[in-house]
N, C-alpha and C positions, 0 to 999 in steps of 0.2 A: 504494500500500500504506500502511495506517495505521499509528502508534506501535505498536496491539497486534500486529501481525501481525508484525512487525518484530522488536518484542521477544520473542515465542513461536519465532519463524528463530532469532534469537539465542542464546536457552536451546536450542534445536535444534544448535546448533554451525554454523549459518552466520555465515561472515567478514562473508559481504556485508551482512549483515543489518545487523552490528554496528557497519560502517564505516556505514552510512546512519545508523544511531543516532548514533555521533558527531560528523556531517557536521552533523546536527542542533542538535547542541547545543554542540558543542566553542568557537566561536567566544565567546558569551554564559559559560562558564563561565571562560574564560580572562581575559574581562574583569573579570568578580568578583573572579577570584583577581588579579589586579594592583592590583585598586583596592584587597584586603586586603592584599596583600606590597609595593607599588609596585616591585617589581623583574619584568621581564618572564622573565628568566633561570629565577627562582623560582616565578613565576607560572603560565610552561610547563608547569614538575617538575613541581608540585603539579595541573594541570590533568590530566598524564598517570597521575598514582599516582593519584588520584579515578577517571579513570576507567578504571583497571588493576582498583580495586577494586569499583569498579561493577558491572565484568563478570563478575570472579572473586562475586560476592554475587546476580549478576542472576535465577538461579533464586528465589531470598528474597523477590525484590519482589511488589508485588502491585499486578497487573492492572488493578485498580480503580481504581488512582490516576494520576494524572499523573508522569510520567519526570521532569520537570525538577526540580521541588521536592526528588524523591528525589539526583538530581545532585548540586546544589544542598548540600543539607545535609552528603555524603558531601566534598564541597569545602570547604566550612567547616572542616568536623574537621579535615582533612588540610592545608589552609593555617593555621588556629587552633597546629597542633600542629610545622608546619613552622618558625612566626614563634617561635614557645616554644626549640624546640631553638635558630634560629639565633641569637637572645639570649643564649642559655645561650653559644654558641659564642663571640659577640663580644665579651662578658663576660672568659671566659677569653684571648680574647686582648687584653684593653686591660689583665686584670692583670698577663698576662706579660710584655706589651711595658712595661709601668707608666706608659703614657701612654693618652690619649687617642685612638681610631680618629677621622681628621678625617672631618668629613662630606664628602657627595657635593657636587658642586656646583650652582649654581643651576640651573633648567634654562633654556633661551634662550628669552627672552621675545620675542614679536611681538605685541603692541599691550596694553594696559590689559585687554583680554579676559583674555589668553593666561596673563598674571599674576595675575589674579581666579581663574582655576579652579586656577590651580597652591595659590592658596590656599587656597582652600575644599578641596581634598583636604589639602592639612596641615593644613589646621583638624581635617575627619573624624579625619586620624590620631593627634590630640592623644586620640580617645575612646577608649575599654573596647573591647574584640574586639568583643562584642554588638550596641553602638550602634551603632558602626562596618559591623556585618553588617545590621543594618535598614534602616539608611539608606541601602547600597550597592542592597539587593535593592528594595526598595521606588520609590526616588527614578532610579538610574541606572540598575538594570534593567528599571523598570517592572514587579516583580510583582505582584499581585493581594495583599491581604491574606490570603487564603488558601491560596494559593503562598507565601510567604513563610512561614505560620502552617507549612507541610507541610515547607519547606527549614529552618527553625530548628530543629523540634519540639516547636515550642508549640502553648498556644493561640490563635487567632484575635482572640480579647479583651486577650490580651499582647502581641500582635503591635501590637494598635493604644495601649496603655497605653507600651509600649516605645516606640514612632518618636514619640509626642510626648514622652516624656522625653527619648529621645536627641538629637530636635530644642532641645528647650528648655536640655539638657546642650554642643551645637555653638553655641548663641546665644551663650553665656558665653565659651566658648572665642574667639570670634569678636569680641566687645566687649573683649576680654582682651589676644588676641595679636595680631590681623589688623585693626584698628578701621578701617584702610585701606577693607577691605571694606560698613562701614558705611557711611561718610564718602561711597565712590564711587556707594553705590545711592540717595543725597538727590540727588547734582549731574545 
């Protein structure tokens, strides 16, 4: 059975339909959402409320287009605005506590690899939500520029205008904070 048939069972009110859809795609979207939250806890939440609201909206979609992108985008919002409140949240408590919340700790490194990508994702996290979302969907999901252009809600010529900025915006960050990262890709 294809995506459309799947999703027509779906707006139909089959379960089954719906859990095939998200068999589908649940895995890839939960990846996004951690590499925008780095917390796996919040990453879940947010992967389930996207697509609690997916389903509850799924009549709205249209046919014609690709499920993922639509996903995709519906996930953005809902991590975008998860990371905003828990801010807000951490905010109020560093000024209640009148200290500083300590950071998390390093994560355990096994080999100069292992240490290289934990950087280059802090490096990402140092960007804008936006950068941060093109470079995840494009570079570590592998979407199409026009998957991408359909999950952001741009267009196709922003989409490609966007990932070289944002790339050219993680360069800096990366000569800045991480030069490690530099220094290691000459030797």
């Amino acid at each position: 059975m294809d995506e459309k048939q799947l999703i027509q069972q779906a707006r139909g009110g089959s379960q089954a339909a719906w859990i095939e859809l998200v068999r589908l795609h649940q895995q890839a979207l939960f990846r996004f959402a951690y590499l925008r939250m780095g917390d796996g806890d919040e990453a879940e939440d947010a992967t389930q409320e996207a697509l609690i609201r997916a389903y509850r909206h799924l009549r709205r979609f249209d046919t014609g287009r690709p499920l993922r992108p639509w996903l995709f985008s519906i996930l953005n919002r809902v991590a975008s605005n998860r990371r905003r409140a828990l801010g807000r949240y951490w905010s109020a408590v560093q000024r209640w506590a009148g200290e500083q919340v300590p950071t998390a700790a390093e994560p355990e490194v096994d080999g100069q690899r292992r240490l290289d990508q934990v950087s280059v994702w802090q490096a990402i996290q140092g960007l804008n939500a936006m950068d941060q979302s093109i470079i995840y969907l494009r570079y570590f999901l592998e979407f199409s520029v026009e998957e991408s252009a359909q999950a952001l809600g741009i267009a196709e010529g922003t989409v490609k205008s966007r990932t070289s900025r944002a790339l050219a915006r993680l360069e800096v960050v990366i000569e800045k904070e991480f030069p490690g990262l530099i220094e290691g890709s000459t030797t």
